[in-house]
N, C-alpha and C positions, 0 to 999 in steps of 0.2 A: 076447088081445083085450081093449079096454078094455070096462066096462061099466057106465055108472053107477051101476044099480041094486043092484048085488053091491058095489060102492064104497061108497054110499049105507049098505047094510047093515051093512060089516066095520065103518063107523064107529057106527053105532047098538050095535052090541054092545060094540066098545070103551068107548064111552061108558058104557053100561050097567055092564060092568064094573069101572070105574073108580069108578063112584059107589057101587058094590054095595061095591068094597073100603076107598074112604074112610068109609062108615059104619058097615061093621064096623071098624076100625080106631078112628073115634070110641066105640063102642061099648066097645072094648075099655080104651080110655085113661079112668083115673077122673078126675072131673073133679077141675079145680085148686083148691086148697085158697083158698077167701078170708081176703086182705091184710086185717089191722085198720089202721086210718088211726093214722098217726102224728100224735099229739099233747101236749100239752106234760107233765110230769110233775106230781105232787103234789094230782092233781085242779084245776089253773089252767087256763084256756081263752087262748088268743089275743088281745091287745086288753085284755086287765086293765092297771086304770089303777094309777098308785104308789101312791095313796093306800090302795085298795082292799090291794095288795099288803102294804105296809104295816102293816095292821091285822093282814093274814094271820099277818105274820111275829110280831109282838109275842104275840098269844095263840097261837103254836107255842115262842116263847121264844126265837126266834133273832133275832139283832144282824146288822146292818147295820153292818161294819166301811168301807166305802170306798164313795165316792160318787164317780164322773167321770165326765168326758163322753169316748166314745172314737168315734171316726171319726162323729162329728154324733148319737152315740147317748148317751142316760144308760144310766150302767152302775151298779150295785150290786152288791158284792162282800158275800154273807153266809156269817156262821158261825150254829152251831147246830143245822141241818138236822138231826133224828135219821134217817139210815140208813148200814148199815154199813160204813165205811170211807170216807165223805163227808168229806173235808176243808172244803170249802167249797163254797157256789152261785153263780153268777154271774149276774145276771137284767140283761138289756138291754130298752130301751124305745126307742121313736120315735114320736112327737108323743103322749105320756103313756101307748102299750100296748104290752104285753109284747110284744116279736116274737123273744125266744130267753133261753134256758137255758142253759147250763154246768153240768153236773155234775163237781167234780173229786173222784176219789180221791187216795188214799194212806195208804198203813200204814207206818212207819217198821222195822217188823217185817219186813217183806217184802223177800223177793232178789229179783233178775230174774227168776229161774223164775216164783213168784207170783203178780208185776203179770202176765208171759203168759199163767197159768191164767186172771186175774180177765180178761183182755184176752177170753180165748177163750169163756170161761162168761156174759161180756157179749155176745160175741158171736153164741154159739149161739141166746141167748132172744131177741136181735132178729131173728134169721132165721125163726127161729119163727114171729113175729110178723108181720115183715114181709118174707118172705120173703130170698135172696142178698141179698149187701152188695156194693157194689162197690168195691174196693181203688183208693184214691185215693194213698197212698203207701205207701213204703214204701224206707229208705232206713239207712244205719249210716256215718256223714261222724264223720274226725277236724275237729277247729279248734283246732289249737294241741295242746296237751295234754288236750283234751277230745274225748269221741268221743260223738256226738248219734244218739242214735236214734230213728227215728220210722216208725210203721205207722199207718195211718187208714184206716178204712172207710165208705163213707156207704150212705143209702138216702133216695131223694129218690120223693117223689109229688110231685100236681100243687101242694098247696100246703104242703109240709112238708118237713120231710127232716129228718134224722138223721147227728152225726156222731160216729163211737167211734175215739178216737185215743188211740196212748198214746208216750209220750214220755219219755226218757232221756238224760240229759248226764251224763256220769263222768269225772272227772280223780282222778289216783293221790290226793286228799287228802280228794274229796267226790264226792258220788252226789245229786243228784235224780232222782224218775220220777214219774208222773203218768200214770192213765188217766182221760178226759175224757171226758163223752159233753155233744155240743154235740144241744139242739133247738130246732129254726128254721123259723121261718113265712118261706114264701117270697112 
């Protein structure tokens, strides 16, 4: 026989129990490690105008090899940067502030084995940081006598993100590689 009240009840206890095992449960789960926000590198902020940039570079010692404009953006291509295995910077602008980085490696020293350690030891410390990465590609295309490889990773917040890519073209006579870390105000 039906009976509300014994109805009423089994559900008052389920409920009860439910919540009793969602907070042990929270209880038991430590909490999530806090994301540091992604920001640009070298101690620069967002919005640095050229001139300022500029000045940066001169008293660091680094040259400003190329100046263009690429998809409505000025771009500056710099040598000099001192860190390890930096072949060059990339610093883009739009209406005179910084809104991204390019960090390129390369060691002329380096096999493919390498560039993947420095791919994965780059990798590991943005995870760190900013927690999983999400694989954006990831691909090995012949073209002709060239075979292109490419793996990319990003990590995006609400106004930033992060991209570590690394890249290979080899034909039996030449070898380029390049591991890249793009940062970009979105």
């Amino acid at each position: 026989m039906f009976t509300p009240a014994l109805t009423l009840e089994n559900f008052a206890r389920r409920a009860l129990l439910a919540l009793l095992l969602a907070w042990g449960i929270a209880l038991a789960t430590p909490p999530a490690r806090a994301v540091e926000e992604i920001s640009p590198p070298f101690g620069l902020s967002w919005g640095v105008t050229k001139n300022r940039l500029s000045s940066l570079l001169t008293g660091a010692n680094a040259k400003v090899v190329e100046k263009r404009i690429v998809s409505g953006r000025d771009m500056w291509t710099v040598e000099g940067l001192i860190q390890t295995n930096l072949r060059r910077t990339v610093f883009y602008f739009r209406n005179d502030g910084l809104v991204e980085i390019e960090l390129q490696y390369q060691n002329s020293a380096w096999l493919d084995s390498d560039y993947n350690s420095f791919l994965g030891l780059l990798r590991m410390s943005l995870e760190s940081k900013y927690g999983a990465g999400k694989l954006i590609a990831r691909s090995k295309n012949p073209q002709g006598d060239v075979i292109q490889t490419l793996t990319g990773y990003e990590w995006t917040q609400t106004t930033n993100a992060i991209q570590l890519v690394y890249f290979s073209a080899e034909s039996p006579s030449q070898i380029f590689r390049m591991v890249s870390l793009h940062y970009k105000a979105l």
